[in-house]
N, CA and C atoms as a LAMMPS dump frame, in Angstrom:
ITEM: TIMESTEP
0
ITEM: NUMBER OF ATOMS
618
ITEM: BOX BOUNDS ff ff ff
-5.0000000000000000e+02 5.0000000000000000e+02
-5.0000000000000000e+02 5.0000000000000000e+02
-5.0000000000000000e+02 5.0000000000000000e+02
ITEM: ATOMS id mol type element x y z
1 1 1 N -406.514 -194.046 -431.707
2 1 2 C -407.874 -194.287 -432.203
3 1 3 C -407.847 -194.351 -433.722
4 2 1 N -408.429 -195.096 -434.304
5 2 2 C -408.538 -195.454 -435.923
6 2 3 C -409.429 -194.525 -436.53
7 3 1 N -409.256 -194.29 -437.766
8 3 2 C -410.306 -192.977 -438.366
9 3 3 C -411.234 -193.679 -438.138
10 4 1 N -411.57 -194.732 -438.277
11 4 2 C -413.24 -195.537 -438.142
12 4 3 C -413.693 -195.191 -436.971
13 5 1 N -412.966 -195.403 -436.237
14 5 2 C -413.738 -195.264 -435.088
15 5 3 C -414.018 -193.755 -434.638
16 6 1 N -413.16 -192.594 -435.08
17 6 2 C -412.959 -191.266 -434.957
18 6 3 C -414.32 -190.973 -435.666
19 7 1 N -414.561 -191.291 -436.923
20 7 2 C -415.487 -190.965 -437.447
21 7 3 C -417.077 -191.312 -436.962
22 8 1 N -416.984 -193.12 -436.508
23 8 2 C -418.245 -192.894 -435.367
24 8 3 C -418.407 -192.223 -434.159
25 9 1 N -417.38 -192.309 -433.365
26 9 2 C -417.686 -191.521 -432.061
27 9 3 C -418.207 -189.64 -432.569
28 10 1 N -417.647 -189.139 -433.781
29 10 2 C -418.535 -187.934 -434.326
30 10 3 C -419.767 -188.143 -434.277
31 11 1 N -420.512 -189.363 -435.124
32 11 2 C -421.552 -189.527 -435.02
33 11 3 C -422.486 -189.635 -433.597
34 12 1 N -421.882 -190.402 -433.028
35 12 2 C -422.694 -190.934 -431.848
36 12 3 C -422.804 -189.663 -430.94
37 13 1 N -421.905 -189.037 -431.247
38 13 2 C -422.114 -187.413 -430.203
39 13 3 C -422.518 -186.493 -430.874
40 14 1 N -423.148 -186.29 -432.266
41 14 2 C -423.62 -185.004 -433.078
42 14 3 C -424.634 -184.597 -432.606
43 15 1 N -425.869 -185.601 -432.17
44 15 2 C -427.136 -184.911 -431.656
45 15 3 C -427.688 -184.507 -430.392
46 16 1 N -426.828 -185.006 -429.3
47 16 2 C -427.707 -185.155 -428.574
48 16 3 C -427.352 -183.776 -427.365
49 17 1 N -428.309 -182.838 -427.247
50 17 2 C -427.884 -181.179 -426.835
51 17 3 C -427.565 -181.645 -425.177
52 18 1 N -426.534 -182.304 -425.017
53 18 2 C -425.886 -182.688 -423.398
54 18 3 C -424.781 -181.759 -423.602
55 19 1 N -424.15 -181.296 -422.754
56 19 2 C -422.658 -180.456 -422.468
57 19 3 C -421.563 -181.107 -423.033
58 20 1 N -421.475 -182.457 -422.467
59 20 2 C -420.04 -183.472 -422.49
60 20 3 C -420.277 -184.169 -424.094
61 21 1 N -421.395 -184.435 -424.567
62 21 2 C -421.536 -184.467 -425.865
63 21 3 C -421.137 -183.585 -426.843
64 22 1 N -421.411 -182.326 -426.607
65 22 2 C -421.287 -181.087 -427.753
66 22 3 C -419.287 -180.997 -427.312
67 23 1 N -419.367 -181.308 -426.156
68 23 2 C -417.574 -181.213 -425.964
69 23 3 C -416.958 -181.828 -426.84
70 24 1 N -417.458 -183.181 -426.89
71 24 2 C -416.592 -183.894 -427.684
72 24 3 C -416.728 -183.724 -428.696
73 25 1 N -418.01 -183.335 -429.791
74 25 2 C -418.41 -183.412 -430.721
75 25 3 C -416.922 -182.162 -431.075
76 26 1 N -416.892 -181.123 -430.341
77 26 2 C -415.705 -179.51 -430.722
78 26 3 C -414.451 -180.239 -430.865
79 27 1 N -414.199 -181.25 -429.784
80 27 2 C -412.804 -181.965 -429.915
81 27 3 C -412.476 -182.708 -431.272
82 28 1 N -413.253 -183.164 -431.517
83 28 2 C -413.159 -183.94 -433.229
84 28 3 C -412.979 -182.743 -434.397
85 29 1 N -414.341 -181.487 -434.301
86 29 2 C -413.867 -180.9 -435.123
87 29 3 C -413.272 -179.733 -435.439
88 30 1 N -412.352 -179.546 -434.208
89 30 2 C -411.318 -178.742 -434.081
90 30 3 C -409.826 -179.207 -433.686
91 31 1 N -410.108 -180.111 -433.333
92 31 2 C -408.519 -180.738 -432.742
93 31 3 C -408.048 -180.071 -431.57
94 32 1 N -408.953 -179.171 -430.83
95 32 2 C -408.339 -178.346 -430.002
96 32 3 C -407.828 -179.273 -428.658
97 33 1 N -407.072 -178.801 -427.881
98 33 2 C -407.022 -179.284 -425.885
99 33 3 C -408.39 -179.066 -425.373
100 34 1 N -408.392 -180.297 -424.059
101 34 2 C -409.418 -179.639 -423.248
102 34 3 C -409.097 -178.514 -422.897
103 35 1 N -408.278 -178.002 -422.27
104 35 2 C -408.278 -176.606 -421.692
105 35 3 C -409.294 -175.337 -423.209
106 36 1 N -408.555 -175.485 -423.787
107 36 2 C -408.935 -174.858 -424.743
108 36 3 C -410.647 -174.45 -425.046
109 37 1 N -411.135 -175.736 -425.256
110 37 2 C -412.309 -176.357 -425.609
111 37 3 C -413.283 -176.081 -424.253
112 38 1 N -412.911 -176.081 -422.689
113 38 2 C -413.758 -176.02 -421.728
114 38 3 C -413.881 -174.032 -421.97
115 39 1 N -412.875 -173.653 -422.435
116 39 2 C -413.446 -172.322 -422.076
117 39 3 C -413.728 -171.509 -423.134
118 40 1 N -414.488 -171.866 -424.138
119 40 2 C -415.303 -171.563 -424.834
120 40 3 C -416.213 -170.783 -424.884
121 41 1 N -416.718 -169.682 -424.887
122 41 2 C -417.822 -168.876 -425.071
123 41 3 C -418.611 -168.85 -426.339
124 42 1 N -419.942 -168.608 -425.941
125 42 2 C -420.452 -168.685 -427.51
126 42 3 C -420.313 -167.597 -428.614
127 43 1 N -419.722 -166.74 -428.109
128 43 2 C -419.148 -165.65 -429.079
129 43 3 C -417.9 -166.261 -429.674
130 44 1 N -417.164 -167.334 -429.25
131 44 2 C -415.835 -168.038 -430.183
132 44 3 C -416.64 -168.568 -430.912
133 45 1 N -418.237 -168.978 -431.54
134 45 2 C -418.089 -169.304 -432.654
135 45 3 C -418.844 -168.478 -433.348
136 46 1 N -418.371 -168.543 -434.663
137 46 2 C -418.81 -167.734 -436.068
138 46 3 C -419.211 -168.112 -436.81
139 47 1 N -420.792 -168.283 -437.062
140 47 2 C -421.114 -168.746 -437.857
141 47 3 C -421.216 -168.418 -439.262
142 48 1 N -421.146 -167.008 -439.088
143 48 2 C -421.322 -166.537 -440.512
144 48 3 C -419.824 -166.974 -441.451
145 49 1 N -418.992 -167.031 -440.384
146 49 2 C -417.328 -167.458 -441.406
147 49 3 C -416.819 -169.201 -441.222
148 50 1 N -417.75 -169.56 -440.052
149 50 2 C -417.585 -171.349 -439.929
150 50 3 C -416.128 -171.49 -439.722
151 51 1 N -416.117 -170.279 -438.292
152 51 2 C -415.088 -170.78 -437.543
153 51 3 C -415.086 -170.624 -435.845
154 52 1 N -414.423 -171.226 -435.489
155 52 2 C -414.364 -171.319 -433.75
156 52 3 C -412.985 -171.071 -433.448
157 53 1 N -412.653 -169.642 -432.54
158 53 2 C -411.57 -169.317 -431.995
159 53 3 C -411.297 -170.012 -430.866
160 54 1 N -410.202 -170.817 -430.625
161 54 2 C -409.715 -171.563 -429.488
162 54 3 C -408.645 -170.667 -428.463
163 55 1 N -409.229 -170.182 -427.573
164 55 2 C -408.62 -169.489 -426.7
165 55 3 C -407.138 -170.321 -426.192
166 56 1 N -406.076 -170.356 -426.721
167 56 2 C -404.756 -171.14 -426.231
168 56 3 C -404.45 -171.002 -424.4
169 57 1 N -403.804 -172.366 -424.598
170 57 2 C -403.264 -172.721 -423.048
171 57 3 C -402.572 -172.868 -422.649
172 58 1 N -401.167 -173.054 -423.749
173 58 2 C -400.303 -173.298 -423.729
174 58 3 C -398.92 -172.537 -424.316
175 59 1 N -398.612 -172.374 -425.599
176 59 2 C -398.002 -171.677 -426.002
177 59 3 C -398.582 -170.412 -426.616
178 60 1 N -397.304 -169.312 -427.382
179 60 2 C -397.977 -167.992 -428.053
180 60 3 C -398.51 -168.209 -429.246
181 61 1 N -398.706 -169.665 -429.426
182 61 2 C -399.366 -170.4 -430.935
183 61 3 C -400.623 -170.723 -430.446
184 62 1 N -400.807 -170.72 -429.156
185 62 2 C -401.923 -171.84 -429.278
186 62 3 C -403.482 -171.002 -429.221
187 63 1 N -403.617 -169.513 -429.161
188 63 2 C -404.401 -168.611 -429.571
189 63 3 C -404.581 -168.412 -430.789
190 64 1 N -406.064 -169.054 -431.577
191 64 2 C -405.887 -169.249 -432.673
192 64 3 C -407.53 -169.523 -433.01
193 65 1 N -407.848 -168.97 -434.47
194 65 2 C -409.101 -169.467 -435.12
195 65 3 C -409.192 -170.293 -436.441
196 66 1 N -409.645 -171.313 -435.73
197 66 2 C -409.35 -172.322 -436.927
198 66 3 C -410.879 -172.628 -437.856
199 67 1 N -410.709 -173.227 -439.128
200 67 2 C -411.941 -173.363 -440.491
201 67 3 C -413.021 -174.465 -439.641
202 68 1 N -414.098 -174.273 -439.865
203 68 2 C -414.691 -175.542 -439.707
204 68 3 C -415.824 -175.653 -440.617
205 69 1 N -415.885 -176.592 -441.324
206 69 2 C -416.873 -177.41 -442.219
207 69 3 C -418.782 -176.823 -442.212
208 70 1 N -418.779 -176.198 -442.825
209 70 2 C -420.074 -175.317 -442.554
210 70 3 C -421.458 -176.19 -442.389
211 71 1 N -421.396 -177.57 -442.317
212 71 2 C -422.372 -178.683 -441.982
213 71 3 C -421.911 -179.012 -440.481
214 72 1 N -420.484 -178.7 -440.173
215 72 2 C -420.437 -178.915 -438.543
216 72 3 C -420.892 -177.681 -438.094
217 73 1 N -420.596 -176.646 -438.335
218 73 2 C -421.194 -175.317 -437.378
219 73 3 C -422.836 -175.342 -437.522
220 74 1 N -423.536 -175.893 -438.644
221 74 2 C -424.862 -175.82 -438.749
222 74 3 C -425.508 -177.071 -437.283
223 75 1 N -424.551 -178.063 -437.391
224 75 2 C -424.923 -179.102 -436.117
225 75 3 C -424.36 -178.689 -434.764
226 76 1 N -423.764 -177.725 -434.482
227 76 2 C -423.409 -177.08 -433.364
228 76 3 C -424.601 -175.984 -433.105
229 77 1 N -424.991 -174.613 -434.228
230 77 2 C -425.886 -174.151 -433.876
231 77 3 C -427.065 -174.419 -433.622
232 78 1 N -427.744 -175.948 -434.181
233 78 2 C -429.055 -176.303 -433.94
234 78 3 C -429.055 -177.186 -432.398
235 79 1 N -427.617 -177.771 -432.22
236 79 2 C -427.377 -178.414 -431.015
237 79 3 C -427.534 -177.425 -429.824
238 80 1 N -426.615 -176.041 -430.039
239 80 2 C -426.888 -175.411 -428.802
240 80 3 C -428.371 -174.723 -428.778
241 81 1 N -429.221 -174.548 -429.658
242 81 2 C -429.84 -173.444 -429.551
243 81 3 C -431.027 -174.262 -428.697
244 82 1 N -431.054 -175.697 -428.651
245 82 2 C -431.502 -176.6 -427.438
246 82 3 C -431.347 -176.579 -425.623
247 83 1 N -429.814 -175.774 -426.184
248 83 2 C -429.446 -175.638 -424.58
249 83 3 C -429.495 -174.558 -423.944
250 84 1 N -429.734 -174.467 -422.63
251 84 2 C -429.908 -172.89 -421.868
252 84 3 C -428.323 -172.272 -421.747
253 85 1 N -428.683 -170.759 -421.755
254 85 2 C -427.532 -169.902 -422.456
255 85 3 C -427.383 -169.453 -420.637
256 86 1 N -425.606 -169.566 -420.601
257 86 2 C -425.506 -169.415 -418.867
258 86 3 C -424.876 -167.583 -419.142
259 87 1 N -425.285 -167.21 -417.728
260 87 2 C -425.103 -165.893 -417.329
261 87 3 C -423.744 -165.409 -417.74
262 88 1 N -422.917 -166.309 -417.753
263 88 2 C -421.12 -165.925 -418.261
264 88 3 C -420.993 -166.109 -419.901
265 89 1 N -421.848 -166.643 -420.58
266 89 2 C -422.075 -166.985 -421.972
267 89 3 C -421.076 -168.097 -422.254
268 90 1 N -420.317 -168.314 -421.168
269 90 2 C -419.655 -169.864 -421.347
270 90 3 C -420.139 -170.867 -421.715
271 91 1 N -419.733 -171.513 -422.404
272 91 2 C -420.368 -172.652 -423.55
273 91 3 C -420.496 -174.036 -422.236
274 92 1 N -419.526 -174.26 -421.282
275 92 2 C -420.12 -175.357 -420.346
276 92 3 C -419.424 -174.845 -419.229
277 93 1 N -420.459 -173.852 -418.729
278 93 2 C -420.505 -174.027 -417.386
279 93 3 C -421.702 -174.33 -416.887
280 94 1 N -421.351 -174.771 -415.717
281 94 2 C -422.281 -175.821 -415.103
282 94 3 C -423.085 -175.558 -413.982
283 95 1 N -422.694 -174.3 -413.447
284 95 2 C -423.228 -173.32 -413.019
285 95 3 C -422.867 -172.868 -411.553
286 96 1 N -422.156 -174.212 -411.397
287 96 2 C -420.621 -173.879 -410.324
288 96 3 C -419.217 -174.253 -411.137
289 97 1 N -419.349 -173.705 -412.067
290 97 2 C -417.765 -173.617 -411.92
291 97 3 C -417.988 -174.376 -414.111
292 98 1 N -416.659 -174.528 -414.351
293 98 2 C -416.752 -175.232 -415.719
294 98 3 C -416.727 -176.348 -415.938
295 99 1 N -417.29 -176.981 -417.063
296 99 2 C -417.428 -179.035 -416.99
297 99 3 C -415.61 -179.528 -417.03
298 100 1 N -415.713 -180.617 -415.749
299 100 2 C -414.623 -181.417 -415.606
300 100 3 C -414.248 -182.447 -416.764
301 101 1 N -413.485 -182.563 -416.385
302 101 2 C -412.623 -183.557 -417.331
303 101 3 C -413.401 -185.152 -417.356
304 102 1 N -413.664 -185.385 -415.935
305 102 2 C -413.697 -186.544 -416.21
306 102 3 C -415.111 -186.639 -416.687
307 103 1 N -416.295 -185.468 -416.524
308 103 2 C -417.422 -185.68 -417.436
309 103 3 C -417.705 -186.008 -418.499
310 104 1 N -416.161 -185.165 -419.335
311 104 2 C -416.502 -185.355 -420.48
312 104 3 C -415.939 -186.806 -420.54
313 105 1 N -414.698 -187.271 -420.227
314 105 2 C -414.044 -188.219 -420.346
315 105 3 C -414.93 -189.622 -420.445
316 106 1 N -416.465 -189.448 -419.931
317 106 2 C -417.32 -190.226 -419.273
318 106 3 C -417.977 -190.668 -420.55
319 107 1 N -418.681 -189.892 -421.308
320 107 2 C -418.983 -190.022 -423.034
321 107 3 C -417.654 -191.083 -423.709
322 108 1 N -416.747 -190.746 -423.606
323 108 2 C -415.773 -191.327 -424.389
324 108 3 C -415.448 -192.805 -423.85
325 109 1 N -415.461 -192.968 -422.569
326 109 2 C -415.5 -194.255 -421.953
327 109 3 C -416.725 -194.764 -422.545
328 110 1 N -417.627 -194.196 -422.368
329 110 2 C -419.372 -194.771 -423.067
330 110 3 C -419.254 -195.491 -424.599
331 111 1 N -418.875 -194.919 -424.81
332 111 2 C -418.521 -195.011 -426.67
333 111 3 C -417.525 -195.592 -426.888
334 112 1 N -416.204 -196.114 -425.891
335 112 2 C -415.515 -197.219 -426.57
336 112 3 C -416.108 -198.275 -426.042
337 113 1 N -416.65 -198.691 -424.848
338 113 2 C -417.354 -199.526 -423.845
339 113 3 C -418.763 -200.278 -424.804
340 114 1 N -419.297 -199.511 -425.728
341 114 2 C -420.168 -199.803 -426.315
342 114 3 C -419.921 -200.718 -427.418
343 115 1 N -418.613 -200.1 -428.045
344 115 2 C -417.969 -200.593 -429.283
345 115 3 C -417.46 -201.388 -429.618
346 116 1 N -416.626 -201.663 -428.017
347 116 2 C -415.738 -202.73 -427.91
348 116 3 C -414.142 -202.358 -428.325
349 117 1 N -413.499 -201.231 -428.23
350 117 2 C -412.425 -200.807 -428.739
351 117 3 C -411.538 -200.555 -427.949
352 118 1 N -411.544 -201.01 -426.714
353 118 2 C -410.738 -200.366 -425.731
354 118 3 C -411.021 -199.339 -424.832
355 119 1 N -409.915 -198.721 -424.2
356 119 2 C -409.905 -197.547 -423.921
357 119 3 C -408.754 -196.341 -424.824
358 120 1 N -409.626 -195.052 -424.464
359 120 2 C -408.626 -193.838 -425.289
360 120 3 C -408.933 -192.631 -424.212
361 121 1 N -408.345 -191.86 -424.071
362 121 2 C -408.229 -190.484 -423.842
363 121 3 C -408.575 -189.951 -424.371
364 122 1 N -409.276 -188.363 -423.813
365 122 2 C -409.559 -187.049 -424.772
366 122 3 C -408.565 -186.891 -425.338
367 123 1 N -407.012 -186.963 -425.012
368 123 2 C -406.406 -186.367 -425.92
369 123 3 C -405.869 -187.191 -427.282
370 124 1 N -406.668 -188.505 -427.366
371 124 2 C -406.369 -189.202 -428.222
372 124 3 C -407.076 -188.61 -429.229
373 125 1 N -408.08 -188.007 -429.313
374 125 2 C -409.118 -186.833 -430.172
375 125 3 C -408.323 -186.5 -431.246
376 126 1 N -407.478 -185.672 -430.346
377 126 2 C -406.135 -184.844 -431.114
378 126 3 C -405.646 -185.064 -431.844
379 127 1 N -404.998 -186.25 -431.41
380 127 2 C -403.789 -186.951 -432.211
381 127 3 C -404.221 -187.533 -433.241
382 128 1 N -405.802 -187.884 -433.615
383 128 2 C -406.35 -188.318 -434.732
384 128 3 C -406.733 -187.505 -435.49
385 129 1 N -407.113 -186.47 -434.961
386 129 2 C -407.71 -185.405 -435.481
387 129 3 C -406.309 -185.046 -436.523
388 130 1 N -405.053 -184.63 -436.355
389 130 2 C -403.984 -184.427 -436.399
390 130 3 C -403.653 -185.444 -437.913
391 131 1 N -404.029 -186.833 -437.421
392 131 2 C -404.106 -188.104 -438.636
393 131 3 C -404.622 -187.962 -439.692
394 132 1 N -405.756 -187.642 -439.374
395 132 2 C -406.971 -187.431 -440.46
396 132 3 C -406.433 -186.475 -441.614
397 133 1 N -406.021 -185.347 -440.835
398 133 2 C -406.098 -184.671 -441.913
399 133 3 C -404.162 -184.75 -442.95
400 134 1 N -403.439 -185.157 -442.352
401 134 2 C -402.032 -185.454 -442.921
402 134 3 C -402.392 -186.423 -443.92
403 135 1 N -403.255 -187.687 -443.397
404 135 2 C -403.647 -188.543 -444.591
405 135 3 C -404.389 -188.13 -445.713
406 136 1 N -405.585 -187.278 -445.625
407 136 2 C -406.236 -186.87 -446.444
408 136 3 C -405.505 -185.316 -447.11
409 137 1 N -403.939 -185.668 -447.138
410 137 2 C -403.553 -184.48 -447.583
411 137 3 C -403.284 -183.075 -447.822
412 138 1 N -403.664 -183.085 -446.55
413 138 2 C -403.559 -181.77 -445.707
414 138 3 C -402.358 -181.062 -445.719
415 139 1 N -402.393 -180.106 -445.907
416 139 2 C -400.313 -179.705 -445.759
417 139 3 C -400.246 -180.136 -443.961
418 140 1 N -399.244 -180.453 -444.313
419 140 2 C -398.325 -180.313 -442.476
420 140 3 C -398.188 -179.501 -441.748
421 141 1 N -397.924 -178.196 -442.555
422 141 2 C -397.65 -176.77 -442.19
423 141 3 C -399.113 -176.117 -441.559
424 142 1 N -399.961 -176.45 -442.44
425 142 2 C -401.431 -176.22 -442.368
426 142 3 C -401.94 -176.71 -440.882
427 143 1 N -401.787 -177.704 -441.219
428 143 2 C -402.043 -178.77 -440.037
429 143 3 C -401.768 -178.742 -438.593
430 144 1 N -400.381 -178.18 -438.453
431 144 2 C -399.675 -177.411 -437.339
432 144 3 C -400.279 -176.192 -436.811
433 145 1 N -400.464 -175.205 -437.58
434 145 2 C -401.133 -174.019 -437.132
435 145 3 C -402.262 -174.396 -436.577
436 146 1 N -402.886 -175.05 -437.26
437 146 2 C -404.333 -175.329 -436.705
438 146 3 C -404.25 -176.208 -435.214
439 147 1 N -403.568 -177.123 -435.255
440 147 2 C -403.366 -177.183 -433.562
441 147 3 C -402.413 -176.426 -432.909
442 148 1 N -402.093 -175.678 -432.98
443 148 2 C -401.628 -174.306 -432.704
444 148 3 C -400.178 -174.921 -431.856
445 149 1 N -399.625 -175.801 -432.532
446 149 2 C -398.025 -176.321 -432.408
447 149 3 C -397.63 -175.452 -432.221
448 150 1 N -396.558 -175.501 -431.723
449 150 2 C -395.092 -174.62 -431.724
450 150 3 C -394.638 -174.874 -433.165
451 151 1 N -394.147 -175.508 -433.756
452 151 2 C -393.396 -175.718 -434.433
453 151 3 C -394.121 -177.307 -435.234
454 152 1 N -393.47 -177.634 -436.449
455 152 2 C -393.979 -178.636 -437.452
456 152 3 C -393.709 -180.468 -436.434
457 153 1 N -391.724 -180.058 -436.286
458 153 2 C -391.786 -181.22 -435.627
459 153 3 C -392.639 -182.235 -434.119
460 154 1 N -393.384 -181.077 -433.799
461 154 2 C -394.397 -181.401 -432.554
462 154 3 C -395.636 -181.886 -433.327
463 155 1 N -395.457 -181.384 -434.375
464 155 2 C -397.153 -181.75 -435.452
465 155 3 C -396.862 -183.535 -435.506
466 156 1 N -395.585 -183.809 -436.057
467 156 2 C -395.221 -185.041 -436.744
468 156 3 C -395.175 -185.97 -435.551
469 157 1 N -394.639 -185.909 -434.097
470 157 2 C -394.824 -186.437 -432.846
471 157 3 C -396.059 -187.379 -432.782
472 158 1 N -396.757 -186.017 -433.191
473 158 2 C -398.335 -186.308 -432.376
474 158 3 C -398.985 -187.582 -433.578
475 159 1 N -398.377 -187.181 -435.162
476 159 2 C -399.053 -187.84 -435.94
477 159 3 C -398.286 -189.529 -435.755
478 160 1 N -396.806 -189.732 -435.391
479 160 2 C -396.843 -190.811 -435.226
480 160 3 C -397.132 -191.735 -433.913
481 161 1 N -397.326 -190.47 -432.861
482 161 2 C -398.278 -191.481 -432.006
483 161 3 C -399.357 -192.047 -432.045
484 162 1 N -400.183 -191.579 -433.047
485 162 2 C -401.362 -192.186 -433.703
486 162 3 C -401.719 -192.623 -434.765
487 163 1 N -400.335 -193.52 -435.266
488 163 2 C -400.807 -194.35 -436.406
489 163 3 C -400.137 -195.632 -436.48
490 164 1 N -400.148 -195.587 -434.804
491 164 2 C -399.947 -197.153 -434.376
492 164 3 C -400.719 -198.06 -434.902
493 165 1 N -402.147 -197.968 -434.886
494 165 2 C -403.404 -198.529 -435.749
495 165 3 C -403.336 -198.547 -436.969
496 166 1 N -402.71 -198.281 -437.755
497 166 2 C -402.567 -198.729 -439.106
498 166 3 C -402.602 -199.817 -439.627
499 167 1 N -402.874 -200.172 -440.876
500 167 2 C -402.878 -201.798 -441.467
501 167 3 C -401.767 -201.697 -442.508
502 168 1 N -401.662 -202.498 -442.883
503 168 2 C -400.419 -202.632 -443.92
504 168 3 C -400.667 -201.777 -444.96
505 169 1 N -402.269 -201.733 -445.499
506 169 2 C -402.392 -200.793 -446.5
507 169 3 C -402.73 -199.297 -445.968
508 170 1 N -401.843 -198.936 -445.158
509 170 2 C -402.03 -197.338 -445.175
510 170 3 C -400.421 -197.459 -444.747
511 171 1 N -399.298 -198.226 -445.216
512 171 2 C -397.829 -197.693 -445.004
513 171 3 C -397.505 -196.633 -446.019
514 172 1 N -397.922 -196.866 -447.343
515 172 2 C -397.819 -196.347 -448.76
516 172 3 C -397.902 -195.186 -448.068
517 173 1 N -398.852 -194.762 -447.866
518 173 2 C -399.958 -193.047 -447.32
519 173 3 C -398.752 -192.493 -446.078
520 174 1 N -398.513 -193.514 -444.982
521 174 2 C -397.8 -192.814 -444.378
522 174 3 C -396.486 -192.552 -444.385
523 175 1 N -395.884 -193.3 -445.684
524 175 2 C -394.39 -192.792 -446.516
525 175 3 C -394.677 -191.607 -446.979
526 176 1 N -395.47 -191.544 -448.027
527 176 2 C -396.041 -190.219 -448.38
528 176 3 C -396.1 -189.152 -447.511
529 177 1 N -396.375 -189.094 -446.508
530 177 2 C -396.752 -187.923 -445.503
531 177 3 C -395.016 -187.692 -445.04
532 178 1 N -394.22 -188.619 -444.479
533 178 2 C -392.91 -188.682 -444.34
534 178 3 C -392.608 -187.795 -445.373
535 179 1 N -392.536 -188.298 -446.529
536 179 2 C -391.867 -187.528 -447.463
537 179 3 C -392.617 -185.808 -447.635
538 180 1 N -393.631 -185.803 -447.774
539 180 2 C -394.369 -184.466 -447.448
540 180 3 C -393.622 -183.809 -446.596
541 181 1 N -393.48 -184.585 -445.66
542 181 2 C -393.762 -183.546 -444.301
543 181 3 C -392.026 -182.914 -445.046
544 182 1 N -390.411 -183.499 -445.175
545 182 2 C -389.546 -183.557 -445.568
546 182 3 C -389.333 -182.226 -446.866
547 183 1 N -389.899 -182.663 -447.406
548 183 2 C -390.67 -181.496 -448.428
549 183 3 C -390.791 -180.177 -448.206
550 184 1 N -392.047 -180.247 -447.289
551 184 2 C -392.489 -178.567 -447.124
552 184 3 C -391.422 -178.35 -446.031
553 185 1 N -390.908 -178.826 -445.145
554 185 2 C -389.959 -178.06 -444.266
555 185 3 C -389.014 -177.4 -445.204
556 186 1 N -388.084 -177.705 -445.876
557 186 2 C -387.625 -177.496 -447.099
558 186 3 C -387.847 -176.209 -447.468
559 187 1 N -389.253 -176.269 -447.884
560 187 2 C -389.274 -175.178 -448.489
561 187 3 C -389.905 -174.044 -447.371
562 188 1 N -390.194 -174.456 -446.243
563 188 2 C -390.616 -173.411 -445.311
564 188 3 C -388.966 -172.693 -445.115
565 189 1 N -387.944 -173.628 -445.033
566 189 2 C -386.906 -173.246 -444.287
567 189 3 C -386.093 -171.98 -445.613
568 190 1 N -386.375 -172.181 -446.814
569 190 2 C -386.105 -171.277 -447.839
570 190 3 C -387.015 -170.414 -447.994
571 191 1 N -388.323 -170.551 -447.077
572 191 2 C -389.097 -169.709 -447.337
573 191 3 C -389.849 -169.094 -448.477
574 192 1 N -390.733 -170.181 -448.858
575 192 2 C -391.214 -170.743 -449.869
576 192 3 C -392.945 -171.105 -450.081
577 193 1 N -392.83 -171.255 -449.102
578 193 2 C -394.145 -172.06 -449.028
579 193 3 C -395.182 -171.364 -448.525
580 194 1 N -396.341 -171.371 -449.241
581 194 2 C -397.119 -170.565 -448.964
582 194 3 C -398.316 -170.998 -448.841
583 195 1 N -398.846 -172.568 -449.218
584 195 2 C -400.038 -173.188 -449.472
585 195 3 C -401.053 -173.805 -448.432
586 196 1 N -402.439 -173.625 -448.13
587 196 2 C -402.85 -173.648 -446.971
588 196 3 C -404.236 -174.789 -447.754
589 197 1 N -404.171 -175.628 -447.315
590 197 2 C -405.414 -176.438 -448.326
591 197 3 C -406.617 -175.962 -447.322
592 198 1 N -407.443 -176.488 -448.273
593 198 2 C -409.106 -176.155 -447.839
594 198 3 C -409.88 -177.149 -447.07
595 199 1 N -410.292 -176.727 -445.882
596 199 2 C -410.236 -177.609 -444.919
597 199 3 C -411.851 -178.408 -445.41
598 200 1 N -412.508 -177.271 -446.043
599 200 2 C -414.217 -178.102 -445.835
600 200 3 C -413.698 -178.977 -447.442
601 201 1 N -413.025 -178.988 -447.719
602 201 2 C -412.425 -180.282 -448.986
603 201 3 C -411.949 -181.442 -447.791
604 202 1 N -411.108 -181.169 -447.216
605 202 2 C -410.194 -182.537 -446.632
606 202 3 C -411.676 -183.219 -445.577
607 203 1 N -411.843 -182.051 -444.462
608 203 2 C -412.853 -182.386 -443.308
609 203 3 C -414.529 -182.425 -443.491
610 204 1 N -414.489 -182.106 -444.049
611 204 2 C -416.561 -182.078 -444.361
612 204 3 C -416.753 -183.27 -444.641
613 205 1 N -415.547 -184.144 -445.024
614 205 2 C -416.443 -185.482 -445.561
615 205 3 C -416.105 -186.583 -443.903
616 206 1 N -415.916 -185.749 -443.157
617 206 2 C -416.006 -186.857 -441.926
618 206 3 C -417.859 -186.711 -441.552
């Protein structure tokens, strides 16, 4: 998926207080898995610190609370406070059981179908999500934790599966990130590196 289009499908799902909407809207600005993201409670988010703990699904990384942009948690709290609060305080359950995949999956079909862009997967979310922020200069290292990788080289995987969409003028940017990424391993591996950029700098301006 292309940041353009990453950046409208945010839009087109910010307002409207549906379940599979506010899903996707968390997938953009967390980068998290569905697994992750369906089991959500409304106590994982914090508003007072403008962050959302992603309960992991996968590895001993993937339990984790990541930054979010204090104009997205303000459109999450006015979004839910629309919606009825369920007996488990689970953010989508549905009242048998938690929202499926392909519900949400159903928004995202909606929104490329509309656009004209194809088709993508939820987990194409990710992998842009993942883009976004390597391009806009994000450390790598940074970047990794926050999708709660194992390790850096699973970060870099994910980022070149999604920058198939590129145009000629973003090779420059993604040499750069090559060389970045080359860089901080470097100095992670001397143990060195200590720098965590500021996410409502890189992400608030989506």
């Amino acid at each position: 998926m292309s940041i353009e289009n990453f950046v409208n499908l945010k839009k087109y799902v910010s307002d409207p207080p549906i379940q599979s909407y506010v899903f996707v809207y968390i997938l953009i600005v967390t980068g998290g898995r569905f697994g992750e993201v369906q089991k959500l409670s409304r106590s994982d988010l914090d508003y007072k610190n403008n962050t959302i703990h992603l309960p992991g699904t996968k590895t001993e990384t993937s339990d984790r609370t990541v930054d979010i942009p204090a104009a997205d948690m303000n459109m999450l709290r006015k979004t839910l406070s629309k919606m009825p609060v369920s007996l488990s305080n689970q953010l989508f359950s549905t009242g048998v059981g938690l929202i499926t995949h392909n519900a949400v999956s159903k928004v995202l079909q909606k929104f490329c179908l509309e656009n004209k862009i194809g088709k993508y997967t939820l987990h194409s979310i990710r992998h842009t999500h993942c883009s976004y922020l390597l391009l806009n200069d994000v450390s790598i290292y940074y970047t990794s934790k926050r999708l709660g990788y194992k390790n850096i080289k699973t970060t870099m995987d994910a980022y070149f599966a999604s920058i198939r969409w590129s145009r000629a003028d973003r090779k420059r940017k993604n040499s750069e990130c090559i060389g970045k990424y080359e860089r901080e391993r470097n100095l992670i591996l001397r143990g060195r590196f200590y720098q965590f950029n500021n996410i409502e700098e890189c992400y608030g301006n989506v």
